[in-house]
C-alpha positions as CSV (number, residue, x, y, z in Angstrom):
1,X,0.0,0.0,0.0
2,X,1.3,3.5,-1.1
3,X,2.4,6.1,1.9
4,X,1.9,9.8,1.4
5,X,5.0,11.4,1.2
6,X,6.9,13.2,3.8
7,X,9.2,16.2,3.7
8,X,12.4,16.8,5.7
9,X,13.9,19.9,5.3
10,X,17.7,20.0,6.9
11,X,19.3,23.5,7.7
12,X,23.3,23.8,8.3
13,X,23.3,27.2,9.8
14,X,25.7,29.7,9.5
15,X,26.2,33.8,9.8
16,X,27.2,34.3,6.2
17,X,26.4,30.9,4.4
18,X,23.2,28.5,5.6
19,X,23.0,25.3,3.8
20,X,19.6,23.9,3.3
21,X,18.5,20.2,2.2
22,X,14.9,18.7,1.5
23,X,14.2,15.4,1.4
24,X,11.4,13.1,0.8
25,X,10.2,9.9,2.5
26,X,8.0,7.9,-0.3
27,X,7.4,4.1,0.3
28,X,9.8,3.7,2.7
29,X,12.6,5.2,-0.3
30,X,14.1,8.7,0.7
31,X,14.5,11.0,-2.8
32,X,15.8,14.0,-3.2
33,X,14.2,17.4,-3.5
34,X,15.8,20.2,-3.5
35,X,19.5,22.0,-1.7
36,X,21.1,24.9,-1.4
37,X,22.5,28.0,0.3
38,X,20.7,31.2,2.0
39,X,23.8,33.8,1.1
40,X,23.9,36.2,3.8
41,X,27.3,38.0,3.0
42,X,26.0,41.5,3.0
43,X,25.3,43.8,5.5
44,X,25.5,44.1,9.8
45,X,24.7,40.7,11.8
46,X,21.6,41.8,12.2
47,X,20.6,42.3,8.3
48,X,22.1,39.1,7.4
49,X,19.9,37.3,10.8
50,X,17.1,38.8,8.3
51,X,18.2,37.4,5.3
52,X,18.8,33.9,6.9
53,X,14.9,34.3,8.5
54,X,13.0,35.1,4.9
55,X,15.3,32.6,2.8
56,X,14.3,29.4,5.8
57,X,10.4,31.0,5.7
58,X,11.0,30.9,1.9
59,X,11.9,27.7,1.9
60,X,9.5,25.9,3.9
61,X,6.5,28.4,1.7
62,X,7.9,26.7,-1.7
63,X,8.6,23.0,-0.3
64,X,6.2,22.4,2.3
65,X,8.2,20.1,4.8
66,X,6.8,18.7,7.5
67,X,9.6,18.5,10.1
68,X,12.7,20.7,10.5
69,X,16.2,19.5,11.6
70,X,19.0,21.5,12.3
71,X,22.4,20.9,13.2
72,X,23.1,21.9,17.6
73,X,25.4,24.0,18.3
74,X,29.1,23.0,18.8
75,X,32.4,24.7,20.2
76,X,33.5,27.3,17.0
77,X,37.2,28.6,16.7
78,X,36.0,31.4,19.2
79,X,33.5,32.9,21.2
80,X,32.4,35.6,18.7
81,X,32.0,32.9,16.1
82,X,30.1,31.0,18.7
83,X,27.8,33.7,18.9
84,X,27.2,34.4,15.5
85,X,26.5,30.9,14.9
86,X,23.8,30.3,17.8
87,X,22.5,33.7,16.5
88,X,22.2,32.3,13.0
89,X,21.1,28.8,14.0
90,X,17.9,30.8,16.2
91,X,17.0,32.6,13.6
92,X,16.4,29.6,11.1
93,X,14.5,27.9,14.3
94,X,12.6,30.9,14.7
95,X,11.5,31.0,11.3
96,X,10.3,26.9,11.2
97,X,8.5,27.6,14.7
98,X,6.5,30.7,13.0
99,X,5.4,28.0,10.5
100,X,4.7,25.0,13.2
101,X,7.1,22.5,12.1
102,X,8.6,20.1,14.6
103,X,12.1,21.2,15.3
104,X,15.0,18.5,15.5
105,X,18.8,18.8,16.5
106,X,21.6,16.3,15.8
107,X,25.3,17.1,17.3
108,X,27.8,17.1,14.1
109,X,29.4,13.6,15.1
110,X,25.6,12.4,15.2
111,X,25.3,13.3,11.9
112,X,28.3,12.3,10.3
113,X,27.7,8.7,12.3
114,X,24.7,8.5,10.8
115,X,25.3,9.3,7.0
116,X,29.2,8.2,6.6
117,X,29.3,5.5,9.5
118,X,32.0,7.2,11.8
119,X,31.6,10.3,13.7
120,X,35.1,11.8,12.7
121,X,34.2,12.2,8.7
122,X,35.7,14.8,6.9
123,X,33.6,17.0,4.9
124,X,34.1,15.6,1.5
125,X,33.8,11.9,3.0
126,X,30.1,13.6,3.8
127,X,29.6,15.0,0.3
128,X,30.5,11.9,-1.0
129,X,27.9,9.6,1.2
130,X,25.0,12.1,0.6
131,X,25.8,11.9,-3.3
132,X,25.8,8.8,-3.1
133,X,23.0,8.1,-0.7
134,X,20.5,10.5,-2.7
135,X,21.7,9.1,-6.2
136,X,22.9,13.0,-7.0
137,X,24.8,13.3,-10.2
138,X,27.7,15.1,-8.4
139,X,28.4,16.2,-5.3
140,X,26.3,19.6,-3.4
141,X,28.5,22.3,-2.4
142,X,29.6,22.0,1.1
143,X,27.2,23.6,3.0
144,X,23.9,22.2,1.4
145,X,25.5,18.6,1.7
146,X,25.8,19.5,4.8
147,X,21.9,20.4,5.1
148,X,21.5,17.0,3.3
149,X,23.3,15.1,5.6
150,X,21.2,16.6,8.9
151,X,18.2,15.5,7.1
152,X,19.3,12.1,6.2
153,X,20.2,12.0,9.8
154,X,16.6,12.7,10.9
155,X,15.7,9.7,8.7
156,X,17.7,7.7,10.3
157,X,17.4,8.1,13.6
158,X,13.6,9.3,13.8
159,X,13.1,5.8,11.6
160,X,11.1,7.7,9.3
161,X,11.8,5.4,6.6
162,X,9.3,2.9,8.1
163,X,6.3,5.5,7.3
């Protein structure tokens, strides 16, 4: 018997760069939807918070997931970055919450357990799985693999595969 499909959309947040993946779960098979990045280069902090808010609120308008998972925050190279990073990442929470989609969090090693098999993957081993997993014909740019990989991480642990 045929399942409705579900949507997954994964965010790798980010001050200047936000990755973003959508997946979807049909008959227990997960296909890809959709990646990319939310460029917020220009401006103050604050203007690119804003630009990071309206491109997640864009993206769940155009693909309509029904959960959101996001990547937790982690130790950066310093406190400012740290900073920017939670500011970023609460933003792109903010903006699934206004829109009433379950939020998830996975730790980075959680992820990269999950998609590559070992928690101390490089970036590229990453890529490489999520191109692989998905059935892409090349590899995402880093960040939105990165979005790919939280998402496929959600699958897997949430075992939304069996719905």
């Amino acid at each position: 018997m045929d399942r409705p499909a579900y949507r997954i959309l994964g965010i790798d947040p980010g001050s200047r760069l936000t990755g973003y993946g959508v997946i979807e779960i049909a008959n227990r098979k997960v296909h890809y939807v959709a990646s990319g990045c939310i460029n917020a280069k220009d401006g103050e902090l604050p203007e690119r918070l804003g630009t990071i808010y309206r491109g997640v609120s864009q993206i769940i308008t155009e693909f309509q997931p029904e959960q959101f998972a996001v990547e937790s925050v982690f130790m950066a190279k310093n406190a400012a970055s740290a900073l920017k990073l939670g500011q970023a990442r609460g933003v792109a929470i903010a903006a699934a919450v206004a829109q009433e989609l379950p939020v998830y969090e996975y730790a980075a090693r959680q992820v990269k357990q999950a998609t590559v098999g070992t928690g101390r993957a490089n970036k590229e081993q990453v890529a490489h799985m999520v191109r692989v997993l998905l059935n892409l014909p090349g590899i995402p740019q880093a960040d939105a693999a990165d979005a790919l990989a939280i998402a496929l991480c959600h699958v897997n642990t949430a075992s939304l595969s069996e719905t």
